[in-house]
N, C-alpha and C positions, 0 to 999 in steps of 0.2 A: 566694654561688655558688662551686662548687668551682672553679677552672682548670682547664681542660686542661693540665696539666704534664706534660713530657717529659723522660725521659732519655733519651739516644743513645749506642749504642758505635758509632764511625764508624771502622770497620775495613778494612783492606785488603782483604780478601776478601769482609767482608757488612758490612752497616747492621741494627743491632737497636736496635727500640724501643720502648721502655717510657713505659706510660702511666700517669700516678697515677690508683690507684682498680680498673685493668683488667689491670694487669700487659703481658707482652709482647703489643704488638701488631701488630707488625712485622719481618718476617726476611728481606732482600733481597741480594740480592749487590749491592758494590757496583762495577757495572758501567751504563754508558750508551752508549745507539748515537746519532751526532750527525752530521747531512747535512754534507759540507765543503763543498756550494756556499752554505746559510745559516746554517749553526752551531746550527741547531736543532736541540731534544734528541729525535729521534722515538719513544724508549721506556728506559726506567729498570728498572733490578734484575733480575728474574729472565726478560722478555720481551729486554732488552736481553743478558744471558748467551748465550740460547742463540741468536744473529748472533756471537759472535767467532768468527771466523778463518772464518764463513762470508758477511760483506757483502760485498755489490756492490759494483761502482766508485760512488763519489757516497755512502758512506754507510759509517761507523768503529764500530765497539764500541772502549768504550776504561775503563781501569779511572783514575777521577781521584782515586785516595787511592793513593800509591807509597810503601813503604817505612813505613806508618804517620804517615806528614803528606801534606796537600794539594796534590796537583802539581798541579790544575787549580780554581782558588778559584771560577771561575764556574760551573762545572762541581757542584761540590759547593753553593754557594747553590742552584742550579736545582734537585737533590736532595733539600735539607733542604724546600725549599719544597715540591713535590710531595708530599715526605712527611707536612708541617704540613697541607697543605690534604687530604690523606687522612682524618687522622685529628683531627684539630681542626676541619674545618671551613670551606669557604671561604668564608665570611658570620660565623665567630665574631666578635663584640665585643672579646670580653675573649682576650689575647694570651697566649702559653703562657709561663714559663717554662722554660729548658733547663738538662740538665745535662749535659755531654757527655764522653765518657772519651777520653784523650790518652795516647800512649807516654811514658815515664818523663825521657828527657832528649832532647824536642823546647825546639826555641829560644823565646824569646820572640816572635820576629817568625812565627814558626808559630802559635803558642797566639793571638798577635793575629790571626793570619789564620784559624781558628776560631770564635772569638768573633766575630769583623766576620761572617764567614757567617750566622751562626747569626743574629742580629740582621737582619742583610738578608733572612732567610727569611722575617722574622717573629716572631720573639722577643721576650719584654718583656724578658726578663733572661738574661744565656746565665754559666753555672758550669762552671767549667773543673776535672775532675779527674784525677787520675792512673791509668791504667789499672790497675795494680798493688793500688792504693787500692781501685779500686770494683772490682776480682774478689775481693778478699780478702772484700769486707760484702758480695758476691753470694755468695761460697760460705760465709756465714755465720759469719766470723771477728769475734770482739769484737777491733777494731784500737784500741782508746781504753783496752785493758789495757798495763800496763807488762811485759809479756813477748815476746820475741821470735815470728813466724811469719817464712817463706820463702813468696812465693809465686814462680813459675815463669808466666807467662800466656805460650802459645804461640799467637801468630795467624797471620796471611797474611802480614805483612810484617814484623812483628817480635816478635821472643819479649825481653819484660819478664821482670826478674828480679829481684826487690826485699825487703829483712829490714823488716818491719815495726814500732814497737811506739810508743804514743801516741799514737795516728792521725797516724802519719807516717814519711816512709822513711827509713831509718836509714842503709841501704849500697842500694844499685840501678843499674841500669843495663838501657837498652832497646838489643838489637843489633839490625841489620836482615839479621835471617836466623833463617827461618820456614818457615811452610808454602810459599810461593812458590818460595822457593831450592829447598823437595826436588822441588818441582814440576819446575824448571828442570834440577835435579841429573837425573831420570830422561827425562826427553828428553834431554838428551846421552848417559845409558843407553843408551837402544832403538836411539838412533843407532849409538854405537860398536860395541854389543854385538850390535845385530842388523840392521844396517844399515836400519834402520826409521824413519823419521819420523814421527812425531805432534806433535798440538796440545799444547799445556798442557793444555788443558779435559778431554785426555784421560787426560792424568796425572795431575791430580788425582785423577777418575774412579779409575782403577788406585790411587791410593794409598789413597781413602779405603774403595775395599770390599776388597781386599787387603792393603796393606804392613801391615809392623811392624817394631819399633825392636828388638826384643830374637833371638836366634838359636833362641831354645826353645820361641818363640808357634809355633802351628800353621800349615802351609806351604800357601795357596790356590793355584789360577790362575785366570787368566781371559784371555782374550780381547782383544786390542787392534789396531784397525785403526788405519793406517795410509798411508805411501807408500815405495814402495821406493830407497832411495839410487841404485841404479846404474839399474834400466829406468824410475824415474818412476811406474811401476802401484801403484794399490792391493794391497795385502797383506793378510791376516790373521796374528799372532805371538801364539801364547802367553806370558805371563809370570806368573813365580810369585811369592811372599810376601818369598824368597829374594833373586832378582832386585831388589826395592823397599828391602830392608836392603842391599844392594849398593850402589844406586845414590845412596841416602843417607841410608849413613854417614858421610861428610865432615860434612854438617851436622849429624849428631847430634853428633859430637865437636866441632864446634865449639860447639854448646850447651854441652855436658856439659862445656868448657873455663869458661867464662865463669860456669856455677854455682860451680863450685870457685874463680873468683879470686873472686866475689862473699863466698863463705864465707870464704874467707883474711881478708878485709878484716871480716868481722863481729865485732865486742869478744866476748869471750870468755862471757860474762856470759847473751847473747843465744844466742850458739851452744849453749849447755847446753838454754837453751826452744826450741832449732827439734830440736836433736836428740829431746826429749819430747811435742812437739807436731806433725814432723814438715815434712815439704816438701809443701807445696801445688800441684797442677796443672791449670791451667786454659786457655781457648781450648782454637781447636779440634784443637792440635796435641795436647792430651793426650788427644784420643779415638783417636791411633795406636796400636794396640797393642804392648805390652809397652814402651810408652815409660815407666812408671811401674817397670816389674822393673829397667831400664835405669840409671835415675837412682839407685834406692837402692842397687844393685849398686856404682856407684861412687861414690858418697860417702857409700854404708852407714849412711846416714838412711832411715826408712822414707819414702817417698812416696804421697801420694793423690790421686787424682783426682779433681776436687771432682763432685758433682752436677751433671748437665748444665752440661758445662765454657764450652761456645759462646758459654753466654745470661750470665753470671758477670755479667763487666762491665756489662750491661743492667741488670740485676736489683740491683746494685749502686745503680747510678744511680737507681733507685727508691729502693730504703730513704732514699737522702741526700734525695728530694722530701718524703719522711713526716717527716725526722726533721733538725728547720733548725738545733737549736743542731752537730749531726754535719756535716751541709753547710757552715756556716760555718767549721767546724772543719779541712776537710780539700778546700775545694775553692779554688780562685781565680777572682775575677769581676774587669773587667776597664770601664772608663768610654772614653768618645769623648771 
């Protein structure tokens, strides 16, 4: 009988999962709303998104994956589990294997706190890999060739940046600054610049149907309420495409620092195959526009955006369920 096997990208911003046999079955944000008088979870993912910054007294939306590791370990069990008896089954027998994708230089006592979830979910076996790892075999990179790739994975809390070659990382490094930071960068925007206050929720919003990273992508507006700094009232303020490159830039050049020291430290050998194979980009920060003209512009490497960037790491984490001598290969599992 087949398992239910799963792989999970447990991201700061979403939960995607992959099921062997079925592909993605799953796309949630990862957010939960949780009563503070019993600590119960009263709704998960995309019911629980849309309460932030609008619960009641007695009742939190709260995001329990910070920065790309677990700031709340019971929080994220009560998650996986939900998510296991979704899609597994709450009467399965036979117990799923996981494979879960991780940022590049999280601690050990993180990755054990991972695995310990992932097991208290429900798990027979939980495989721990690197996020960098399983976007590269999501965006259908052979990693078990002795040639250099670059992948770039930009998510919620941190954007991975890692030289590939032998199914393993060569030079890499995960910063904690992503899509959340521009998120945060353009509220202090709306603030400074137009005495405006908004949520996050709503700058994301703004960024992901508007911004862009480069100054020659095409310039949108749109709409964004608000509260006013000085009277307290709701507001309506346009802002444009323009505006969203304003407000972060700081993080993009802080990226775009941290590729170039990653490249400095790549052996010369490798760098020759990234510059003919290019820079890979994935998560869902490479769905910013012109972040791709951006990147090659200053390190004068071509860059690509892989095929739906979001899902990489998920999809990733599939192929290593089909394929166990490659799983063995490049994941770490972990005993009580």
């Amino acid at each position: 009988m087949l398992r239910a096997d799963i792989g999970i990208d447990l991201g700061t911003a979403s939960i995607i999962v992959y099921k062997r046999g079925e592909g993605i079955v799953l796309h949630e944000p990862s957010v939960v709303a949780v009563s503070e008088k019993t600590g119960e979870i009263v709704a998960i993912g995309e019911e629980a998104k849309k309460m932030l910054g609008k619960t009641p007294e007695g009742l939190k939306a709260v995001r329990p994956m910070k920065d790309g590791v677990i700031a709340d370990y019971k929080t994220i069990e009560a998650i996986l589990k939900e998510f296991l008896r979704r899609i597994v089954g709450k009467f399965s027998i036979v117990k799923p294997s996981l494979v879960i994708g991780v940022p590049t230089k999280i601690t050990e006592v993180e990755k054990r706190a991972v695995f310990e979830a992932g097991l208290s979910a429900g798990a027979r076996k939980v495989y721990i890999v690197s996020e960098p790892i399983a976007a590269a075999i999501g965006a259908g990179i052979d990693i078990t060739r002795s040639e250099g790739n670059m992948i770039v994975d930009i998510g919620g809390g941190t954007t991975d940046i890692a030289v590939i070659s032998l199914g393993g990382i060569v030079v890499g490094e995960a910063i904690r600054i992503a899509g959340d930071a521009m998120d945060e960068a353009i509220v202090r925007y709306t603030r400074r610049k137009f005495g405006l206050i908004v949520g996050e929720s709503s700058a994301e919003e703004v960024k992901k149907r508007i911004g862009k990273a480069h100054p020659s992508v095409e310039d949108y507006e749109m709409e964004v309420r608000g509260r006013d700094m000085v009277t307290g009232l709701p507001r309506v303020e346009r802002l444009t495409s323009t505006n969203i490159l304003e407000a972060i830039e700081p993080i993009l050049s802080m990226i775009l620092t941290k590729i170039k020291n990653i490249l400095e430290k790549t052996p010369p050998e490798l760098s020759a195959d990234i510059i003919s194979n290019g820079v890979h980009l994935t998560g869902g920060g490479a769905l910013l526009r012109g972040i791709d003209k951006l990147i090659s512009e200053e390190i004068r490497v071509q860059t690509i955006v892989a095929d739906d960037p979001i899902t990489c790491v998920a999809r990733g984490t599939g192929v290593l369920l089909e394929d166990e001598k490659l799983l063995k290969t490049v994941c770490e599992t972990y005993s009580r």
